[in-house]
KETITI-267753 format. One record per residue (C-alpha): x, y, z. Coordinates in steps of 0.001 Angstrom, whole numbers, padded with zeros to 6 digits, always signed. Example, Ala and Ser with C-alpha at 12.3 -4.5 7.8 and 13.67 -1.06 7.14 Angstrom:
<nodes>
+012300-004500+007800/+013670-001060+007140/
</nodes>
This chain:
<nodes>
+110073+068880+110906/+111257+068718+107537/+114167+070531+106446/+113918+073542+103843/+117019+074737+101737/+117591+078375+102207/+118702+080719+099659/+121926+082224+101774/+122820+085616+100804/+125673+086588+098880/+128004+088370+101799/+130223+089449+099422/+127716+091085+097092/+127409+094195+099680/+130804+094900+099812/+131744+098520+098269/+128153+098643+097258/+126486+102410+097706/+123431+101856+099813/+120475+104430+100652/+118454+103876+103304/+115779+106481+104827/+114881+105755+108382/+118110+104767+109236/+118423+106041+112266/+115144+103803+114068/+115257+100832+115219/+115188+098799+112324/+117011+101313+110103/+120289+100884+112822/+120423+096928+112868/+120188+097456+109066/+123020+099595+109142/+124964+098219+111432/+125211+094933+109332/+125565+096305+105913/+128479+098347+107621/+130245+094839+108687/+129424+093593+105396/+131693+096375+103690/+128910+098506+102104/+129045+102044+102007/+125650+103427+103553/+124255+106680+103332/+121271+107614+105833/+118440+109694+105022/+116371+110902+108339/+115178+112821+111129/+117043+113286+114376/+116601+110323+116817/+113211+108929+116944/+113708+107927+120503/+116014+108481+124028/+118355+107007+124437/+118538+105095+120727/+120458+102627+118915/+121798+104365+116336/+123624+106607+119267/+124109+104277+121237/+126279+101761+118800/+127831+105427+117458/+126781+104912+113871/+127813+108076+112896/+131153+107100+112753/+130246+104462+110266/+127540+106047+107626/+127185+109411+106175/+124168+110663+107848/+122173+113355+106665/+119496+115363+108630/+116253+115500+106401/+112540+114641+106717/+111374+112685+103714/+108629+114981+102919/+111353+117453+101347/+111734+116529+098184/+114710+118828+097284/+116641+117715+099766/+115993+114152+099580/+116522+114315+095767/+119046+116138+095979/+120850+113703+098421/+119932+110752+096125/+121451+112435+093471/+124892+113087+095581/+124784+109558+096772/+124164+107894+093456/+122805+104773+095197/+122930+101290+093362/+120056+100211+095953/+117500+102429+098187/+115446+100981+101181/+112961+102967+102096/+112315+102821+106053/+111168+105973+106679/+107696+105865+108296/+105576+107272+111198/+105094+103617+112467/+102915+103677+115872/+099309+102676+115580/+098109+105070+118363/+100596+107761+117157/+098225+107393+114084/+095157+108513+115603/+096550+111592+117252/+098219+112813+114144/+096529+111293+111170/+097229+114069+108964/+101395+114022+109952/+100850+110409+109477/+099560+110115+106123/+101794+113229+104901/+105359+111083+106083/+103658+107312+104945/+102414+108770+101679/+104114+111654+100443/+107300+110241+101687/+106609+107636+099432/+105678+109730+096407/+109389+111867+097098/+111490+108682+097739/+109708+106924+094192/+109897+110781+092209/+113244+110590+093578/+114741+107343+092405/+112735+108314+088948/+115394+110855+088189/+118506+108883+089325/+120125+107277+086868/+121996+104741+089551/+119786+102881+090906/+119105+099100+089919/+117388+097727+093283/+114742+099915+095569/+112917+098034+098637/+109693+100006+099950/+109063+098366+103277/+105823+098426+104942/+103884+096554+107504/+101919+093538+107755/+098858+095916+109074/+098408+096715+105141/+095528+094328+104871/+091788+094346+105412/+091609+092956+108390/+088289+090351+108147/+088587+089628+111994/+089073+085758+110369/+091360+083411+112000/+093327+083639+108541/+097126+084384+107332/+097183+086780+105079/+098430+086454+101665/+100246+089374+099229/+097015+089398+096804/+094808+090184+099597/+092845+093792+099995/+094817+096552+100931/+092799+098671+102953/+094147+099354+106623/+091804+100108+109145/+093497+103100+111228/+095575+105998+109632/+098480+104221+110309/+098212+101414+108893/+095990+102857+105978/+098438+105234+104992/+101159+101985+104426/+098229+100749+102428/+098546+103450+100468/+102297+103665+100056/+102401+100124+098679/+099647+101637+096192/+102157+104438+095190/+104789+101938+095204/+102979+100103+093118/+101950+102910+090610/+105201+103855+090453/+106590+100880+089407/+104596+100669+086644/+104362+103937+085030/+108242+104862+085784/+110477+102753+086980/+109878+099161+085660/+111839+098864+082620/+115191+100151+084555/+115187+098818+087610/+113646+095993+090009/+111287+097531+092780/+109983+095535+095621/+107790+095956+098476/+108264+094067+101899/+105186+093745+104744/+106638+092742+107436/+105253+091264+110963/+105736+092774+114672/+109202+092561+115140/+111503+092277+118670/+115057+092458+119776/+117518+094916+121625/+117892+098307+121219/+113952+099501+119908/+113272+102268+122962/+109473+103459+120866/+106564+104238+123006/+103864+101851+122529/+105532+098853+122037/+105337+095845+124169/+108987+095238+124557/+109843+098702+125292/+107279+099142+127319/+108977+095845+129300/+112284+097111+130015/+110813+100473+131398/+109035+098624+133478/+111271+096268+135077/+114124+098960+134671/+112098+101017+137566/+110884+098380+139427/+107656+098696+138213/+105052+096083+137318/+104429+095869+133227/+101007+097031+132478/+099602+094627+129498/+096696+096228+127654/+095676+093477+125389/+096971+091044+126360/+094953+088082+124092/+095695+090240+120671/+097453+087935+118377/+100518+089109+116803/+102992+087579+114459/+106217+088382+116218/+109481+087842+114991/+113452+088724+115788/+114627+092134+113728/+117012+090180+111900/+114694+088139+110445/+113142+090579+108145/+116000+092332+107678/+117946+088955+106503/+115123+088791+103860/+115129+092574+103171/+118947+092131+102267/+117567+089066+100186/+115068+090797+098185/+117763+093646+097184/+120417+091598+096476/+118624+089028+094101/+116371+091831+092678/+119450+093534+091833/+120953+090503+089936/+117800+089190+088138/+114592+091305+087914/+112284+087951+088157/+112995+088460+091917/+111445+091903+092240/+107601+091470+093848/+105712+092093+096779/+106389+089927+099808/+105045+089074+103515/+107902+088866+106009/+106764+087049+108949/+107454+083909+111886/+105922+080323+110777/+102301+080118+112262/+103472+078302+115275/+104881+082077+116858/+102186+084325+116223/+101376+084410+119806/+099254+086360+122487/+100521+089269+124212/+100362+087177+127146/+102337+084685+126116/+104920+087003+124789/+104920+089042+128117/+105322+085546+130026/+108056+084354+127782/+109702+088175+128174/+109462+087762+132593/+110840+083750+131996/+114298+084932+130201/+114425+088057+132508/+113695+086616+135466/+114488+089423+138974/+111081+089480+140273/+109204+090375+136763/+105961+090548+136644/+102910+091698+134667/+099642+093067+135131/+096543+093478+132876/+095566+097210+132287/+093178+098197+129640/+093149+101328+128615/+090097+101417+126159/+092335+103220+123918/+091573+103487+119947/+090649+100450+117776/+093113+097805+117077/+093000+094474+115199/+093013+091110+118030/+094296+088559+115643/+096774+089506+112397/+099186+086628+110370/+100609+086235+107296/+101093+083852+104749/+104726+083693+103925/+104542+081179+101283/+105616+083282+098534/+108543+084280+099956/+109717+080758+100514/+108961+079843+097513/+110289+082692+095285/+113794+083178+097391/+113781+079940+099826/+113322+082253+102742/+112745+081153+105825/+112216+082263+109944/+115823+081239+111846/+114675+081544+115423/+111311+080626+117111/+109833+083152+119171/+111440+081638+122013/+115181+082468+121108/+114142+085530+119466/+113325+086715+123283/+116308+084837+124797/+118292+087548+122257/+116337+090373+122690/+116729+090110+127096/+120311+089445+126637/+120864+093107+124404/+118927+094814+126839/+120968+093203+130193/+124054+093794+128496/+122587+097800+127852/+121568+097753+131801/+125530+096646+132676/+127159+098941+130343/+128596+096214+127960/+130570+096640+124254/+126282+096589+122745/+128348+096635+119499/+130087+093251+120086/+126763+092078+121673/+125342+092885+117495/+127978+091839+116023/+128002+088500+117747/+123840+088157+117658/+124104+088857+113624/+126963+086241+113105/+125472+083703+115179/+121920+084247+113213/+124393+084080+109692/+125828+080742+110985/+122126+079303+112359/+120828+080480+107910/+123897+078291+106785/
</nodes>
């Protein structure tokens, strides 16, 4: 396979720098700030209480790291008003009701966190005068989905088939609005649309690998309910590596600031199935799985991106096929189950996925 130069962030570049993320306290949102911590930045958290039990972001005692603040990003005032308080040199915006089915039951709390949030967080960094870098990240479910065997690319139609993934269809809209009418001539705004992503410490209903470890945690077979849907799975570090990319070389020349897919090579969007069997291999103790369909609300059977752009632009590109990604993802959740330093498990998983980029 031929070898690709990547463009290695700047480590250094994070240290002492004021960082606002919303959402910090999901899945995502506590890898993120867990590693900007170690990096020396100095994060402060915009978001509800715990999305899940038990949760990362208490279970790694973030707290003691970031200043968290209690808000939902539909208030305005307060999330201005924290913005304004934190005076931010770069914002990530994570903040999201992100389950599909979650969608259907709730489509209007759905679009009113996905969109308005969006609208507050861009009014918001409007009237700061700190900010030189803001990252709205979104989902790879942004696009119409043709039912084609085809990757997606980022000048594809945006038009998301459930309220879920509609609503980030129209947040990259906003985004995009924004950018133009407000915010383009002071600082560099990105969006990132990134692909399923898997790894320790994401407890959400409705998700395959959660829905694993509950499984095999009670002895209990692991009900698969579509289990030939295509999905372009990756590690959690890997879009967050590139999330960290996009802010930092936004931040330092404005050429960098676009709208990018975040996603494995073609070669790991894989089945259910396969991601299930791969999930029982590294686990091992008697798992197994079992089809169950549920006949629950509509969702897309085959979704992949074209990451070209990204590679291109920033010399991006996937660290560890879908096959390590698991190997990482079972050993977090083991070392959870035996009541293990889960920090020094992070820690450990984040350098060795630095040292793999190099």
């Amino acid at each position: 396979m031929e070898k690709v130069g990547m463009k290695m962030l700047d480590l250094s570049f994070f240290s002492g720098k004021r960082i606002f993320i919303t959402g910090h306290t999901g899945f995502k949102g506590s890898w993120l700030s867990f590693i900007l911590v170690q990096l020396g930045a100095k994060v402060t958290g915009f978001s509800l209480d715990f999305p899940t039990n038990p949760s990362l972001f208490s279970l790694i005692n973030l707290s003691r790291d970031v200043k968290s603040i209690r808000g939902d990003i539909r208030d305005f005032n307060l999330l201005s008003k924290s913005i304004d308080e934190a005076e931010p040199e770069i914002v990530i915006h994570m903040a999201a009701q992100p389950i599909v089915r979650l969608g259907y039951k709730d489509p209007v709390g759905t679009y009113s966190t996905n969109v308005m949030g969006t609208v507050n967080i861009c009014e918001s960094i409007r009237k700061s005068k700190s900010i030189k870098s803001f990252l709205n990240v979104t989902t790879d479910k942004v696009y119409k989905n043709s039912g084609q065997l085809i990757s997606y690319k980022e000048d594809a139609e945006l038009d998301g088939y459930d309220p879920y993934s509609n609503s980030k269809s129209c947040s990259e809209l906003v985004t995009h609005s924004y950018k133009l009418s407000f915010l383009d001539e002071r600082l560099s705004v990105s969006t990132a649309r990134s692909g399923n992503v898997i790894g320790g410490g994401d407890f959400s209903i409705d998700r395959i690998i959660p829905d694993c470890i509950r499984a095999v945690k009670n002895g209990e077979e692991i009900e698969v309910r579509n289990p030939d849907s295509i999905r372009p799975y990756q590690h959690v570090l890997e879009p967050l590596y590139a999330y960290l990319l996009i802010a930092e070389k936004q931040f330092k020349e404005k050429k960098y600031a676009s709208y990018y897919n975040v996603g494995p090579d073609y070669s790991d969007c894989v089945t259910t199935r396969e991601l299930v069997d791969l999930f029982v291999k590294h686990w091992g103790d008697n798992a197994k799985w079992v089809e169950r369909k549920d006949f629950g609300p509509h969702e897309d059977s085959f979704l992949s991106l074209d990451c070209s752009k990204i590679k291109k632009n920033l010399l991006w590109k996937p660290q560890w096929n879908i096959s390590i990604s698991m190997e990482k993802t079972v050993q977090w959740y083991k070392a959870w189950l035996s009541g293990e330093d889960l920090r020094s498990i992070m820690k450990k998983q984040v350098n060795d996925f630095l040292e793999n980029a190099k």
